[in-house]
C-alpha positions in Angstrom: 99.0 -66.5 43.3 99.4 -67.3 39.4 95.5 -66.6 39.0 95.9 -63.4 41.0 99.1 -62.2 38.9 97.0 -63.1 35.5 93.7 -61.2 36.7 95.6 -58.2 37.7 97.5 -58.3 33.9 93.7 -58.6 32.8 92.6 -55.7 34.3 95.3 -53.3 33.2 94.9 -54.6 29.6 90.8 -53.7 30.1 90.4 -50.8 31.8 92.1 -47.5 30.2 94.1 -45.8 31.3 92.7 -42.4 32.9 96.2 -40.5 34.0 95.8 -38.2 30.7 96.5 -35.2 30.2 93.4 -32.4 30.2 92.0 -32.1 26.9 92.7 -28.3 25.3 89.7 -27.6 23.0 86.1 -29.1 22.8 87.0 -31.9 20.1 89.7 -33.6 22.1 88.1 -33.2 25.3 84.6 -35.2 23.8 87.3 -38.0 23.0 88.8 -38.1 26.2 85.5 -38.1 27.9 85.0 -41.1 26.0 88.1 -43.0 26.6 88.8 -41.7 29.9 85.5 -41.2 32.2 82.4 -43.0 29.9 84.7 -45.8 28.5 82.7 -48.9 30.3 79.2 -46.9 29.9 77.5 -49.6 28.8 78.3 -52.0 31.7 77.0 -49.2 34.4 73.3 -48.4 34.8 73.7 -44.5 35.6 72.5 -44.4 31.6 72.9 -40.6 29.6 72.3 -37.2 31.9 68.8 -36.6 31.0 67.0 -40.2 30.3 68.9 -42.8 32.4 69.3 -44.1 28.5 72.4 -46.5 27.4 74.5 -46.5 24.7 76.9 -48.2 22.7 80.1 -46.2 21.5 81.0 -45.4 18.1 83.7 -43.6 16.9 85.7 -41.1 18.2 83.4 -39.4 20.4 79.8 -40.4 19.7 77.6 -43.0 20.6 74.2 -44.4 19.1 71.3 -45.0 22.0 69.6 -47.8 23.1 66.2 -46.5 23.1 64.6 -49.5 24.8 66.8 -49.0 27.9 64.8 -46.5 29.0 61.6 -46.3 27.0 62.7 -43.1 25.2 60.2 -42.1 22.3 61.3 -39.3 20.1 59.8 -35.8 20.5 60.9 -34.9 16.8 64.2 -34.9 15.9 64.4 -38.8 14.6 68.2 -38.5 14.0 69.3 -36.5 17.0 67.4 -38.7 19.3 69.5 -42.3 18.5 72.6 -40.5 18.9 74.6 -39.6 22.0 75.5 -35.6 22.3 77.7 -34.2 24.9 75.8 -31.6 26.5 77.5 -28.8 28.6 76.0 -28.6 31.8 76.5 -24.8 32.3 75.7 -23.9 28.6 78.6 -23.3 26.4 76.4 -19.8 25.8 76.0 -18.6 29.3 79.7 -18.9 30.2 80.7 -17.6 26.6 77.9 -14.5 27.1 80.2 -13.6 30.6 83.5 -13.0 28.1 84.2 -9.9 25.9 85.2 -12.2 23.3 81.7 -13.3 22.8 80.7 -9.5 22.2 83.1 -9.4 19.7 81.9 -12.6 17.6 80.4 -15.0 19.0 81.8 -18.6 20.0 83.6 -18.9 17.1 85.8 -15.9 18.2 86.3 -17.0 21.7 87.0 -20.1 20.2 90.1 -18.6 18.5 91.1 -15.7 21.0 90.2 -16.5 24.8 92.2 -19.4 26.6 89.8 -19.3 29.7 86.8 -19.6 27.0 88.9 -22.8 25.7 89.2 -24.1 29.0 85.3 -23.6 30.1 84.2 -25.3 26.8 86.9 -28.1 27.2 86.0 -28.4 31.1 85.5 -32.5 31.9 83.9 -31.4 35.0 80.9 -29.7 32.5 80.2 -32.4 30.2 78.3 -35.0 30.2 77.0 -37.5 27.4 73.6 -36.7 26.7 70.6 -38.0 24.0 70.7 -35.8 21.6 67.6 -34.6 21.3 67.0 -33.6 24.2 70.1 -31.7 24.4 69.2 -29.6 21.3 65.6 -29.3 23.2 67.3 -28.2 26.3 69.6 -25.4 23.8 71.0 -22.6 26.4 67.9 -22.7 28.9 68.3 -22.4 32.7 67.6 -25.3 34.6 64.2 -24.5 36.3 61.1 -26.9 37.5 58.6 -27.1 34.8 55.4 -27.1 35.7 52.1 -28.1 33.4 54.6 -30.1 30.7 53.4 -33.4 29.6 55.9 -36.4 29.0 57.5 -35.2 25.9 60.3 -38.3 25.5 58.0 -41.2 26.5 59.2 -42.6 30.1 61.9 -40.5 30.2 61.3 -37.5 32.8 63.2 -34.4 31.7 61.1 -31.8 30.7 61.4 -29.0 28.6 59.3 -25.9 28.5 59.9 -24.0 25.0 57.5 -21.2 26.1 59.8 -19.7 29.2 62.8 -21.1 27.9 63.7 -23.6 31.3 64.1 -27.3 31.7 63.8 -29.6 34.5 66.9 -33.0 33.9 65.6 -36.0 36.0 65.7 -36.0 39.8 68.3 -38.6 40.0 71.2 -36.0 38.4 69.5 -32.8 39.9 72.3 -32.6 42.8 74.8 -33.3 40.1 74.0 -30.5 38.2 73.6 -28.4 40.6 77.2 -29.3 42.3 78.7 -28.9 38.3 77.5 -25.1 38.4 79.0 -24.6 41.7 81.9 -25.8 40.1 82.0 -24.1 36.9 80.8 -20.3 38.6 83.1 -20.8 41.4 86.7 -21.8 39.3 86.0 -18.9 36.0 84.5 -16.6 37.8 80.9 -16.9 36.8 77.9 -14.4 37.9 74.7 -16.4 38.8 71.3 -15.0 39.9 69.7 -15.1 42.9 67.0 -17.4 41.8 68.9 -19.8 40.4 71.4 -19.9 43.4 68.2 -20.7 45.6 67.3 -23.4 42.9 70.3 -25.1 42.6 71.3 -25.0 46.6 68.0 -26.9 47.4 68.8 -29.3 44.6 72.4 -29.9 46.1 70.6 -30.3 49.9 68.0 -32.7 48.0 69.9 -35.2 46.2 73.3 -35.6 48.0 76.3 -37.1 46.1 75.8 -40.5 44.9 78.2 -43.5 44.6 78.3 -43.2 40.6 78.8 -39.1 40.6 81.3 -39.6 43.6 83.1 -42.4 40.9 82.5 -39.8 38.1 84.5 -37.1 39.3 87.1 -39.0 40.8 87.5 -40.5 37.0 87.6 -36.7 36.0 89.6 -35.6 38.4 92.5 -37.7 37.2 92.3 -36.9 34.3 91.8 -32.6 34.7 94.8 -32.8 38.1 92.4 -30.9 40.2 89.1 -32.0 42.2 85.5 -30.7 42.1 85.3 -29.1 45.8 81.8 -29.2 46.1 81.5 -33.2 45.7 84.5 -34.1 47.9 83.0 -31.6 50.9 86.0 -29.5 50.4 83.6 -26.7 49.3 80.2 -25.6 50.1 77.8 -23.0 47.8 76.1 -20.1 49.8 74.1 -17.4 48.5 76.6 -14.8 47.7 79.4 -17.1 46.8 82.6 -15.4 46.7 84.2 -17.3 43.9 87.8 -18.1 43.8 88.6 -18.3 40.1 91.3 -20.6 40.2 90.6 -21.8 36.9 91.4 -17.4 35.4 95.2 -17.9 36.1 95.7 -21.4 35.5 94.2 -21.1 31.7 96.6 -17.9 31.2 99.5 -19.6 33.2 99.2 -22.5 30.3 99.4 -20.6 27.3 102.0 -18.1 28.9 99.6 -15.0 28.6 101.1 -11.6 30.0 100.1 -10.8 33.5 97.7 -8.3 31.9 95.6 -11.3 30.7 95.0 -12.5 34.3 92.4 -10.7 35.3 94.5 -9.1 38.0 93.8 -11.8 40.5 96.5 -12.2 43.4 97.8 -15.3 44.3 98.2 -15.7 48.1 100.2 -19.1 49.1 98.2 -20.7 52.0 101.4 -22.5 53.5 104.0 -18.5 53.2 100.9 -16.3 54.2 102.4 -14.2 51.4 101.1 -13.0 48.0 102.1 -12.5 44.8 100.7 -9.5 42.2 100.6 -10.8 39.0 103.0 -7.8 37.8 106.1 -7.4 39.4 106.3 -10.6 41.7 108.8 -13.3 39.9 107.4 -16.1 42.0 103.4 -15.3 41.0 103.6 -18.8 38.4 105.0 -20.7 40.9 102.3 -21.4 43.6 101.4 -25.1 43.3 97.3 -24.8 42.7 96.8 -27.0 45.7 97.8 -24.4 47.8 96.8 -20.9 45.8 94.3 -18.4 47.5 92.6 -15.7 45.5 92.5 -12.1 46.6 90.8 -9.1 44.1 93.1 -6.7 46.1 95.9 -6.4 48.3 93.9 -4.9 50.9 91.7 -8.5 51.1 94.8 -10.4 51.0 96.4 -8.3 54.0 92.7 -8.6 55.7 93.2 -12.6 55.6 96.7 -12.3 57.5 98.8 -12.4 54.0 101.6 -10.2 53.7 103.1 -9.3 50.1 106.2 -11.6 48.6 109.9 -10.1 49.7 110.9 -10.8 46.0 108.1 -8.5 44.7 109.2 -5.4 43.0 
């Protein structure tokens, strides 16, 4: 019993711990990342998203590759290849490109003015420690299969094709990335073309959840309060995916934006069968996210069998 009471004491000492809060901004959430979801990288054998390459950590958020884990040889970019990046799955660009802020300049901009931009880039669900070449290689291209691209990394197997602007990641994270879009398009609200729909549904057929991206989200999921649906089965991507943009409201809800901000979405509470309009209903901040359902109209939400809140004015 003594030797049990002393390894558990161990344990807790060792392993952080991952009940934090989620990060608000890009800096903070690479940090948490690192002490939260990554912190015993080294002793797993899952390895960076593109390369299967280890690392050790250094510093806040970075971390300097072990090239020999995985037989990586350096395209070009000597520096950016021995150092651990942290790549957005679902570019930082392409969600950014979907948000008037962006029109109105740039990042930087949405950055400084849009919460739910802050909350897409600061997502623990999208990122993903990466080497860094081949995250700057990769840029803002859709993930595609590359055809006619010889090895560019030495053994490891992403590809990258410059000339149509695509990249393949490795087969053993292909239904991981595929389940991260779902994720990302589904809670902001995201447009996605056909084609890459069709792509990204036979990846998620293909390569089924694995132990390690099953352990990965669960890590994440403590640490963001909320679960990736489409890795626990509580979700499933079909072509034509209504989304149900949880994640519009609960970005204005933190930073107390008006009701204007919110994109109008209606909150419907799946245990009342009532909704609430974000103008004019008192209780529309107070549905617990577990049990929110999004409506565009009140017409949908009276379709579903939802009638509107008695305290609405």
């Amino acid at each position: 019993m003594k030797s049990l009471i002393v390894s558990l004491f161990v344990l807790l000492c060792v392993v952080p711990h991952v009940f934090a809060d989620a990060p608000e901004g890009f800096s903070a959430a690479k940090a948490v990342a690192k002490r939260h979801i990554f912190f015993d990288e080294f002793a797993l054998e899952q390895g960076d998203l593109y390369c299967g390459c280890r690392w050790d950590w250094v510093g806040r958020s970075g971390g300097r590759i072990d090239a020999d884990s995985c037989g990586y040889e350096t395209r070009a970019q000597q520096v950016r290849a021995e150092r651990i990046e942290w790549e957005h799955i679902v570019p930082a660009w392409v969600f950014g490109h979907q948000r008037q802020c962006w029109q109105s300049g740039g990042r930087r901009n949405c950055t400084a003015q849009d919460p739910v931009f802050r909350a897409m880039e600061a997502d623990l669900f999208n990122l993903y420690p990466a080497v860094g070449e081949v995250n700057g290689d990769r840029s803002n291209y859709q993930y595609a299969m590359v055809r006619g691209v010889s090895p560019q990394y030495g053994a490891c197997p992403s590809k990258v094709d410059f000339k149509v602007r695509a990249a393949e990641p490795r087969d053993e994270v292909k239904g991981l990335v595929a389940r991260v879009h779902f994720y990302m398009y589904d809670r902001y609200g995201l447009s996605m073309s056909r084609q890459q729909q069709q792509l990204l549904m036979a990846w998620d057929r293909q390569y089924p959840v694995s132990e390690w991206e099953r352990e990965w989200s669960d890590r994440t999921a403590r640490v963001m309060g909320h679960e990736n649906p489409f890795v626990i089965g509580a979700a499933v991507w079909t072509r034509g995916h209504r989304p149900s943009r949880s994640g519009l409201a609960s970005a204005a809800r933190e930073v107390g934006q008006p009701a204007a901000f919110r994109s109008g979405v209606i909150i419907g509470n799946r245990n009342s069968r009532v909704y609430h309009l974000p103008d004019g209903c008192p209780s529309y901040d107070r549905v617990a996210e577990r049990n929110q359902v999004h409506f565009e109209s009140e017409e949908q939400a009276q379709r579903a069998g939802f009638s509107k809140a008695g305290n609405c004015r």
